[in-house]
C-alpha positions in Angstrom: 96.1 96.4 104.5 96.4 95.5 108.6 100.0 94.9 108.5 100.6 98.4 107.1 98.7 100.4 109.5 101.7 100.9 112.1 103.6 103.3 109.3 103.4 106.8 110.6 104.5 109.6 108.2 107.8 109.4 109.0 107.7 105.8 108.3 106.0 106.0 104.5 108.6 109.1 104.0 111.8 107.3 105.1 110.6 104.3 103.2 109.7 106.2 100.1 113.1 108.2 99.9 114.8 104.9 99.9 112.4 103.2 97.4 111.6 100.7 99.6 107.8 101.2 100.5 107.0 98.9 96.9 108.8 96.4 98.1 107.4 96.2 101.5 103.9 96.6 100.2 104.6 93.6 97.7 106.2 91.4 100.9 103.8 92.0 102.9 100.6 91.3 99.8 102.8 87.7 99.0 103.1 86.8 103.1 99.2 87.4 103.5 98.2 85.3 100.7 100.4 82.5 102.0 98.8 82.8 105.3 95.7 81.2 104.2 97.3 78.7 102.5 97.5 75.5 104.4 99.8 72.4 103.8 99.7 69.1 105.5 102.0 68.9 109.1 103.9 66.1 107.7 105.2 68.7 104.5 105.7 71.3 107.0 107.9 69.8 109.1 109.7 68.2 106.8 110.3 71.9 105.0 111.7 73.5 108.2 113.9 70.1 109.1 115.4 70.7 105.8 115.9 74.8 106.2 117.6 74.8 109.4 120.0 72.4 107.9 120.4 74.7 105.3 121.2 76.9 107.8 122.9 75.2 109.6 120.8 75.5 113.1 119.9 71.7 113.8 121.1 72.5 117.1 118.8 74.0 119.0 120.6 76.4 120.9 121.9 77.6 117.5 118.3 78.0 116.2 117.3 79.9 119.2 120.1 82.2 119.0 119.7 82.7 115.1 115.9 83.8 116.0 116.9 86.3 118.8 119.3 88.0 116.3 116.8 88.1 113.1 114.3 89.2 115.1 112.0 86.7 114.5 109.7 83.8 116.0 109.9 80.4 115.4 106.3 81.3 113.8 108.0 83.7 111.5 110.9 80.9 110.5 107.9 78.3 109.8 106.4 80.7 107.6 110.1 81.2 105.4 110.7 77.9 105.5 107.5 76.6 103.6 107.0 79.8 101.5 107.8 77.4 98.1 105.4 75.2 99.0 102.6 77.0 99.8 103.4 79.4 97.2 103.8 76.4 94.4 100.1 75.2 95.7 98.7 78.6 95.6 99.7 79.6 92.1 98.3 75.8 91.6 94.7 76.3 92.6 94.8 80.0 91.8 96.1 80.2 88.3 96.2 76.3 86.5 93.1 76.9 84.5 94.5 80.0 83.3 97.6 78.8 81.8 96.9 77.0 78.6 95.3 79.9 77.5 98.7 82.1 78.2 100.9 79.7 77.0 99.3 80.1 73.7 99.1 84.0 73.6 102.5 83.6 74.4 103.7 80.6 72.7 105.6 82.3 69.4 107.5 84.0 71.3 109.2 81.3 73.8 109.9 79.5 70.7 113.6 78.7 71.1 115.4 79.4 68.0 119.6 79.1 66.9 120.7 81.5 63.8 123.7 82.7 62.4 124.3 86.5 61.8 126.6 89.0 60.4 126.4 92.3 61.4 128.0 95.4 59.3 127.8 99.7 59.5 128.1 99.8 55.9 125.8 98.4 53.2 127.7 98.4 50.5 130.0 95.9 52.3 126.5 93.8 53.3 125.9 93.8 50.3 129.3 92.3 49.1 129.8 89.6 51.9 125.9 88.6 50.8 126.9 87.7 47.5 130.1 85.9 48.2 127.7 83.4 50.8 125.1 83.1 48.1 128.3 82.4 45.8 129.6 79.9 48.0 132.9 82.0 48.2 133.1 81.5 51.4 131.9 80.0 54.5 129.1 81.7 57.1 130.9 81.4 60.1 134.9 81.9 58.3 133.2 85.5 57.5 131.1 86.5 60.7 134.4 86.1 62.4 136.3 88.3 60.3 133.6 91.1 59.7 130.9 91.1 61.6 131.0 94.2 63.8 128.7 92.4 67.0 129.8 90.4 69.8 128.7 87.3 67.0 132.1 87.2 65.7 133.6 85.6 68.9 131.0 82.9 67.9 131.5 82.4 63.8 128.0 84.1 64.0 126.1 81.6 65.8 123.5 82.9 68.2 121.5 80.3 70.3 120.0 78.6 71.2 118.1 81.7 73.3 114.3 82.4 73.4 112.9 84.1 70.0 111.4 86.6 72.4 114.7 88.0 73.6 115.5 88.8 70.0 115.8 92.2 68.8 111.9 93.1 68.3 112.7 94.0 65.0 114.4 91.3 64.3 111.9 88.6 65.5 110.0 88.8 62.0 112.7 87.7 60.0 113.8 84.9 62.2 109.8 83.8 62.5 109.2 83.5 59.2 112.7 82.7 57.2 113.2 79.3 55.9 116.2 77.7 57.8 119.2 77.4 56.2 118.1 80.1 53.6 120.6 83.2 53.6 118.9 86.6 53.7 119.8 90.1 51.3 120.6 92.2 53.9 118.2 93.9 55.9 117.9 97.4 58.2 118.0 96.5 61.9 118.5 99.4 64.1 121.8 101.5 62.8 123.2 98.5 61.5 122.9 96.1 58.2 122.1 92.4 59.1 123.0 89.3 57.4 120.6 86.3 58.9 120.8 82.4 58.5 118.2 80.4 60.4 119.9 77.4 61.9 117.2 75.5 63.4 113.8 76.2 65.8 112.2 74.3 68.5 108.8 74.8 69.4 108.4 75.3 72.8 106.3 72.8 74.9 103.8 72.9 77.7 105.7 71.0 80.3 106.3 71.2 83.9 108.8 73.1 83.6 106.9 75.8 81.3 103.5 75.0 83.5 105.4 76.5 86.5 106.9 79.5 85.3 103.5 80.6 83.5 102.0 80.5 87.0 104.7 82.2 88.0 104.5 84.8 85.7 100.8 85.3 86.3 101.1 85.6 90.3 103.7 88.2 89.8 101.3 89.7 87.7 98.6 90.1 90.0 100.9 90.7 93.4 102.5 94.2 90.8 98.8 95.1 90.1 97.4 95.3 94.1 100.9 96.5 95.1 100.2 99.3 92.6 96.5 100.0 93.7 98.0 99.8 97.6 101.1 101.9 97.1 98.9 105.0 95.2 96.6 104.9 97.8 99.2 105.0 100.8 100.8 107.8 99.1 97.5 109.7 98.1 96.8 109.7 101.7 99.9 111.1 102.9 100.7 113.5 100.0 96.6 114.9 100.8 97.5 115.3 104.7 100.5 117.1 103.8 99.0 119.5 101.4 96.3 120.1 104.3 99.6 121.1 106.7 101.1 123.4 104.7 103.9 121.1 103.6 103.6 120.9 100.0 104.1 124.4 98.2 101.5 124.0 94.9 98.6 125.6 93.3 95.2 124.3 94.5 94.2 123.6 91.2 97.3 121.9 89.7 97.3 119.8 93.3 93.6 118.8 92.9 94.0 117.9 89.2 96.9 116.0 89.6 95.2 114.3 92.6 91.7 113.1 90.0 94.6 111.5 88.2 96.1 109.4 90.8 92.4 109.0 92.2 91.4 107.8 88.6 94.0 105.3 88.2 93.3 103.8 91.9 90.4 103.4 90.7 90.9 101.9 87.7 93.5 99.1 89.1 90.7 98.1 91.6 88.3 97.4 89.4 90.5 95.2 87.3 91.8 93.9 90.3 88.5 93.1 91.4 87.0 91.5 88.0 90.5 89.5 88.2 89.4 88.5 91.5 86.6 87.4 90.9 87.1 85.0 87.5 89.5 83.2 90.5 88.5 79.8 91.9 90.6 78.7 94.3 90.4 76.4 97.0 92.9 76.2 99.5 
């Protein structure tokens, strides 16, 4: 990548040590995809009228001095001020055909869901609080505050309405499949006994709200995967030049396999990266 070029070794090593070098690599990935992304001058300069108020620079001498101090050009502030928008049309063009198709891989779990829960050490006492709900002893919520061991019992139990996919993964079953209102026999959830009453569920829904942060979700995607495949290959060239000068004390043949490895996995992420590529239609 062009922009990357200027790091010397002492550059990629101070970056590295610092973990910063990622980051920079992904920064640098999202501002060149931008650059090719055009929006109309109207939308432009309405976007960097309503940042330097933000900022409060609509004076200009205030806006000139805020550049010389950030080091940047009023190019540079352009290209900050309309990074939503472009960004919002490029995950647009780039992604909307893809995201029906996630939504429903993904659907079950963004289902958002409320239950009630009880949460003990001991099964024996499960057990009992179990059969004084079923006996209609007591109420859910009278009990989860008095015994439940979790953070629930500030809540009489209740949990929600969150995600199901935030759930405990091996809880997500039980609250997928029980019948709401139905109180559950205790069940075995990591070192503790569970008591679990579905309250209600809402399906989630494909709206504009959900359309964006799919897109979202699949951008980030992609930027992680080339950020990977640029990052090993920034490093493979420096850790190989350094082995070549001495500087790293290692076996040849534990250096060279460990190098196939990284090489193998370089190569791998490009060629995903490039059948991902090239399923894309975007125009910009």
């Amino acid at each position: 990548m062009e922009s990357l070029e200027c790091l010397n070794d002492e550059c990629l090593t101070l970056l590295q040590s610092n973990s910063l070098l990622r980051p920079l690599i992904r920064a640098e990935l999202i501002k060149s995809i931008l650059s090719k992304v055009s929006i109309e001058k109207e939308i432009a300069d309405l976007e960097i009228s309503n940042y330097k108020k933000y900022l409060g620079l609509e004076k200009e001498n205030d806006f000139k001095a805020w550049l010389a101090r950030s080091l940047k050009t009023e190019k540079d502030f352009a290209d900050q001020a309309t990074t939503i928008v472009k960004l919002k049309k490029y995950i647009t063009a780039t992604y909307g055909h893809k995201v029906e198709a996630k939504f429903l891989e993904i659907k079950n779990n963004l289902d958002s869901i409320v239950y009630s829960l009880i949460r003990l050490q001991s099964l024996y006492k499960a057990k009992e609080i179990y059969l004084r709900l079923e006996g209609n002893e007591a109420n859910f919520g009278d009990l989860a505050s008095e015994f439940s061991e979790g953070i629930e019992n500030k809540t009489r139990g209740i949990v929600g309405p969150v995600p199901l996919e935030t759930a405990n993964p091996e809880l997500i079953p039980h609250l997928r499949n029980n019948p709401v209102g139905e109180i559950q026999p205790p069940v075995r959830i990591g070192n503790a006994y569970v008591i679990i009453r579905v309250e209600s569920r809402e399906s989630a829904k494909l709206d504009h709200h959900m359309d964006l942060k799919i897109k979202e979700e699949l951008f980030n995607e992609s930027i992680e995967a080339q950020t990977d495949v640029l990052f090993n290959e920034l490093l493979m060239t420096k850790v190989k030049k350094d082995y070549a000068e001495g500087k790293i004390s290692i076996k040849e043949e534990i250096f060279t396999s460990w190098m196939d490895s990284v090489a193998s996995k370089v190569n791998e992420d490009t060629l995903n990266l490039a059948k991902s590529n090239a399923k894309k239609s975007v125009k910009l």
